[in-house]
N, C-alpha and C positions, 0 to 999 in steps of 0.2 A: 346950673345944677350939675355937681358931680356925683356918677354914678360909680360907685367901687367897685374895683375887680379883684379884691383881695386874693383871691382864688388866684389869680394866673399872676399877680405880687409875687406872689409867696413863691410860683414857680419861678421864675425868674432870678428871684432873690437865690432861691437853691442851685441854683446853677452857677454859682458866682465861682472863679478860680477852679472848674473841671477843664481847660482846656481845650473844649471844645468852642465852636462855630456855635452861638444860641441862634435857631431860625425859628420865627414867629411864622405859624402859617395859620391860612382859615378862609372862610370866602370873604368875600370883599364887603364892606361896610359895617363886618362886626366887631369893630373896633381895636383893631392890630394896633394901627398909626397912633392913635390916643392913647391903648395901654404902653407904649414906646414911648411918645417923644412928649407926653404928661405925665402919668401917675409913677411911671419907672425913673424917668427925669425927674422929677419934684424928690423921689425919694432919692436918688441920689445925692444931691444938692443936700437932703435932708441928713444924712449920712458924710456931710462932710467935705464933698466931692467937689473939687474946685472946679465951676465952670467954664473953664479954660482948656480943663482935662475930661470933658464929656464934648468928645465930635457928633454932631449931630447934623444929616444929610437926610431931606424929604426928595427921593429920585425921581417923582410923579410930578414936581413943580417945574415949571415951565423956566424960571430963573435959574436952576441949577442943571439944565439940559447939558451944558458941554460937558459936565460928570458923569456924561451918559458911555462918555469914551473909557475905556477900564486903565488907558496909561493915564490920563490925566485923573483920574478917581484916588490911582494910588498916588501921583506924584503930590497932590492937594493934600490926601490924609497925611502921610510920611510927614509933611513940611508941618504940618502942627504937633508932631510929639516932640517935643524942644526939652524934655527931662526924663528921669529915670523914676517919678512916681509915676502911679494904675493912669492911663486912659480908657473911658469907656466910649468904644465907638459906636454909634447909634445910626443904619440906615435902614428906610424905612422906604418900601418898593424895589429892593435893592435886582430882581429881575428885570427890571428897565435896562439893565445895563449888561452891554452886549461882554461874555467868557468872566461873567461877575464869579464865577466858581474860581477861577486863579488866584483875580486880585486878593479876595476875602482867606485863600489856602496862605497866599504870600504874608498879609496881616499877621499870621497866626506863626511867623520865625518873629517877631515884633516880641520881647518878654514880656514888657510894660505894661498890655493891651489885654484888654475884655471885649469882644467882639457880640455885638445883637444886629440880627437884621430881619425884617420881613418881606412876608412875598404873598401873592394871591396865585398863583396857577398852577400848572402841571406841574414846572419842576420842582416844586415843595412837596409835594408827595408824597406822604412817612415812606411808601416804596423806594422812591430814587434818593434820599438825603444819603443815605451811605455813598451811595454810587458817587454823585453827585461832588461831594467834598472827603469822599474815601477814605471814610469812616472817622472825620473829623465833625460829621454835625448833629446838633442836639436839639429836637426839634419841641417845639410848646404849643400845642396846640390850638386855638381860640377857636370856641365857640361865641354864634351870638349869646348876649343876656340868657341867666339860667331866669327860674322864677324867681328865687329868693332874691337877685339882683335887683330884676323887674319889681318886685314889691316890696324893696328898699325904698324904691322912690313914689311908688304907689300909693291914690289921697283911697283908701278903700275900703272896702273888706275882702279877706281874701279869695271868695265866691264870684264876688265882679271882678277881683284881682285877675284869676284863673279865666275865667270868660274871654276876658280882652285879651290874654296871654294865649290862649288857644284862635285866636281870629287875627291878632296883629303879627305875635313874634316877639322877637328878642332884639331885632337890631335898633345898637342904639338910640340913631333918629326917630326911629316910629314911635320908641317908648317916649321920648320927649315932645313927639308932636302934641298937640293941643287940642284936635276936634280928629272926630272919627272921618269926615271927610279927607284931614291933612293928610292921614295917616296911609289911606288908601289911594291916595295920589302919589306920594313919597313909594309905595311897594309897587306899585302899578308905572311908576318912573322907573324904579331901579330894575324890576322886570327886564322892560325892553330894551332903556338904552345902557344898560350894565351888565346883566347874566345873560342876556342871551347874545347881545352883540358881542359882547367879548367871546363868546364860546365860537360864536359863528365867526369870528374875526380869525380868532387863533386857532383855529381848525379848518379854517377855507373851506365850513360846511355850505352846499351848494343848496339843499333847502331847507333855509329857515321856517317855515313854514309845519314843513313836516315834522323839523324838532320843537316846536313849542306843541304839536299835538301830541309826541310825543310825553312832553311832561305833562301835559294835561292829563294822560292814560294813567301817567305814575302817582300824580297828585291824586287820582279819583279813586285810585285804588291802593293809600299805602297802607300796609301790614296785609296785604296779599301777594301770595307764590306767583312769583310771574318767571318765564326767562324771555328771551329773544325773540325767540318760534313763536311763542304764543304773544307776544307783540305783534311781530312782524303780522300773521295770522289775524288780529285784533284788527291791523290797517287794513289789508284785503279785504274785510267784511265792511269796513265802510265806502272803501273806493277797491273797486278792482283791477284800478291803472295802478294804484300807489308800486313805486321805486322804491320803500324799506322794508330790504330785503331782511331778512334775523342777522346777517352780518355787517348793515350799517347800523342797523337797531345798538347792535355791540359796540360799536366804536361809538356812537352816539352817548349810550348810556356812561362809557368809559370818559367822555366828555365832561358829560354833568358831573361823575365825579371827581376827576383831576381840577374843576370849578368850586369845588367843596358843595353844590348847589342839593348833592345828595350821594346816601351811602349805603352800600349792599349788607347787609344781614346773610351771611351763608348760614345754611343747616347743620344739622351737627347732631350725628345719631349718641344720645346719651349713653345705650346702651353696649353699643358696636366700638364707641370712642372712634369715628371717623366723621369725614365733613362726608356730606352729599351734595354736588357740587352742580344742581339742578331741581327742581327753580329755587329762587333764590326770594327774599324780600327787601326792598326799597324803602328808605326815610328820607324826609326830608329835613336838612340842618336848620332850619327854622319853618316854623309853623305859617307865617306873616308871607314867606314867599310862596309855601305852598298854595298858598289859599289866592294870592293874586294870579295866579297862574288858572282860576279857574273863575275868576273875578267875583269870587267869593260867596259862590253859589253854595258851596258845601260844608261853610263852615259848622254847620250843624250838624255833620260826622261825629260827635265827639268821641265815641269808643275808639275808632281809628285814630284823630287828632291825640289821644290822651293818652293810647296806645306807644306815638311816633313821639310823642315830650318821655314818654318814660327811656325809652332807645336813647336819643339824645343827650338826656340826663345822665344816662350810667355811660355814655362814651366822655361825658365834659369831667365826669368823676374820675376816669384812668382806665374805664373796665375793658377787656377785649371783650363784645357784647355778639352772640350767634342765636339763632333759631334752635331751639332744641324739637329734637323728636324721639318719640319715644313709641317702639313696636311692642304689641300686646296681642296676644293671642285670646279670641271669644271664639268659644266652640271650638270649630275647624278652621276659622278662620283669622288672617292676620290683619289686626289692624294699627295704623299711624296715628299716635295721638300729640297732640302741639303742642312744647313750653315757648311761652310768647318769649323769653330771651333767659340763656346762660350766660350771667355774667361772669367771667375773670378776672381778678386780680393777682401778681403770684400767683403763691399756694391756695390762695380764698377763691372758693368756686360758691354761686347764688342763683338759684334755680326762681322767675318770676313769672306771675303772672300776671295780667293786665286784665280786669272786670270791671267795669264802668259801676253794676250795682250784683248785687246775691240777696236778692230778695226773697229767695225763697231757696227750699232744699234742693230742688231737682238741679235749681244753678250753683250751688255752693258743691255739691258731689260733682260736677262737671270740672267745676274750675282748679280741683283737686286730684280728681282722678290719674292725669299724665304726671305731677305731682309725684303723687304715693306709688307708680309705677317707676321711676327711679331706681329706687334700691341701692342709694347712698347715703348718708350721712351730713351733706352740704347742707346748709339754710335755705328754706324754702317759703318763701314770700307770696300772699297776693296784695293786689294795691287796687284800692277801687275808688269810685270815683264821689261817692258820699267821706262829707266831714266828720268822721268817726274817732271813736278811740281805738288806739291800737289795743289787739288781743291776739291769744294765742291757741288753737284749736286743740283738741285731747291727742292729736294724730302731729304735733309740734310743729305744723304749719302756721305760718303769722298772716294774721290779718292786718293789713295797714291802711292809713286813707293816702291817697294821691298827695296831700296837703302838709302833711309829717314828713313822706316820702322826697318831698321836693324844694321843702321851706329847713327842713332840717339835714346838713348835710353827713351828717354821722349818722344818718336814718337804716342805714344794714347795717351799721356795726355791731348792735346789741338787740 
């Protein structure tokens, strides 16, 4: 069973003759290697592409290790461009290989060549890609499986569809496993001996221990204000020996995200037009890792769980996605009221909110209120967690369900 990833197709596809370095980034097993050297392969091919002229190198395989070396990497590609039509070069792990930033700069004096490669770790980092290939790379991001993906291939409806998606995830494997059991063995496998050894690997963290409690804190509590301090703080209350101090907490936290394992949400005073740059909130890139990380005691969060798919969603969609806040004056007093995320696009700004249900008025005024406090003109969204028709309120707030929202992907544009 193939699962389409039309969505990051198309990306890729648009990136064809810019010039640039294409790097594929994302956390590991959400299927970088597949949409690379299958669906973008096949389409090639399908396109025309003589298989002669599409180089293809898997750098994680054990048989192509001595490619690990960056002179023999280049002297192997070089010897197969033998003409003056396109090759597309295809590797796939390409940080296994040691000053790989040269040889792929060197590629790019090559006329002939279309260069794609992927990576799982720190140095893919939308921060470092400029630095990195100096200001030659163009980065695509992969998320695991959105829903509409997941319920392509889904035998369901889309109520149990959503259930399982909020308790498994999106990678791949999980959505193909077969029994609820496989699936929680498969995320409870990639847990330990893939996100966190590798974190712990490539960071020479000295206690594993105290970073998986750490994720455990972040998992138990995402779509809450948290920083460092009150981490660190959070561990002394359980152990008063604990060594994480607010400043391993930082580097820790900066860990899981340079793993893609999860992403900060800064704040963002609507009204001031500035960030606030304490505390902050935490998501995680997939639901399915969250939840084994707590061995799946919480999946019954859903307001939080449905809260962190909407975040995820609008970052797989292109949006810069923040915390909004918005300060209101009652009486003499000043008070912070929450927009669960300001999305960006461009010039397109989306003011959301996340309500599981509004069953009644006192919660429809609530969900609204930081809303109509605003004093802009952006589109301004709630999304809830009932199979509804969308509607629109006398005050041009839109009402949507979670299922519109997430199955249709032109769901803000109108």
């Amino acid at each position: 069973m193939e699962i389409k990833r039309d969505y990051y197709l198309q990306e890729l596809i648009d990136r064809m003759d810019n010039g640039l370095i294409k790097i594929i980034t994302g956390i590991r097993r959400c299927g970088k290697s597949y949409l690379l050297n299958k669906i973008f392969k096949n389409y090639l091919i399908e396109q025309g592409i003589d298989k002669e002229h599409i180089i293809q190198l898997s750098l994680d395989e054990n048989k192509n290790k001595k490619y690990l070396d960056p002179d023999v990497l280049d002297e192997y590609i070089r010897s197969l461009i033998k003409d003056n039509n396109k090759y597309f070069i295809l590797l796939d792990e390409i940080q296994e290989v040691k000053d790989f930033e040269s040889v792929l700069i060197g590629f790019m004096h090559i006329d002939n060549v279309e260069i794609y490669v992927t990576g799982s770790n720190s140095k893919f980092l939308s921060s470092d890609i400029v630095t990195e290939f100096r200001g030659r790379g163009d980065e695509i991001r992969v998320y695991p499986l959105s829903f509409s993906e997941f319920y392509s291939v889904y035998d369901g409806s889309e109520e149990k569809a959503l259930s399982e998606y909020y308790t498994y995830g999106g990678l791949p494997l999980t959505v193909l496993a077969k029994t609820d059991n496989s699936k929680i063995n498969y995320l409870r496998t990639q847990k330990d001996n893939v996100y966190i050894n590798d974190i712990v690997d490539r960071n020479k963290v000295q206690n594993k221990e105290e970073l998986e409690m750490l994720v455990q804190i972040i998992a138990s509590d995402i779509g809450c204000l948290t920083n460092p301090l009150k981490l660190s703080n959070n561990f002394k209350e359980r152990d008063k020996a604990s060594s994480m101090t607010d400043k391993t907490i930082y580097n820790y936290l900066g860990y899981l995200q340079d793993a893609f394992m999860i992403e900060k949400a800064r704040r963002f005073d609507v009204r001031g037009k500035r960030f606030i740059e304490t505390p902050q909130k935490y998501y995680f890139t997939d639901m399915g890792i969250r939840n084994s990380f707590l061995d799946f005691r919480q999946s019954e969060e859903i307001s939080h769980i449905m809260e962190n798919v909407i975040y995820i969603e609008l970052k797989k969609r292109g949006y810069n996605v923040d915390v909004g806040s918005v300060e209101i004056r009652e009486g003499d007093a000043k008070k912070q009221l929450e927009i669960d995320f300001v999305a960006n696009k461009g010039n397109n700004k989306i003011y959301i909110q996340s309500a599981l249900e509004m069953k009644t008025s006192e919660k429809v005024q609530q969900e609204q209120k930081s809303l109509l406090n605003v004093n802009d003109f952006f589109k301004k969204i709630i999304i809830v967690g009932d199979n509804i028709k969308r509607s629109r309120y006398d005050n041009g707030i839109i009402l949507m369900s979670i299922y519109d929202f997430l199955l249709d992907s032109n769901s803000l544009e109108y």
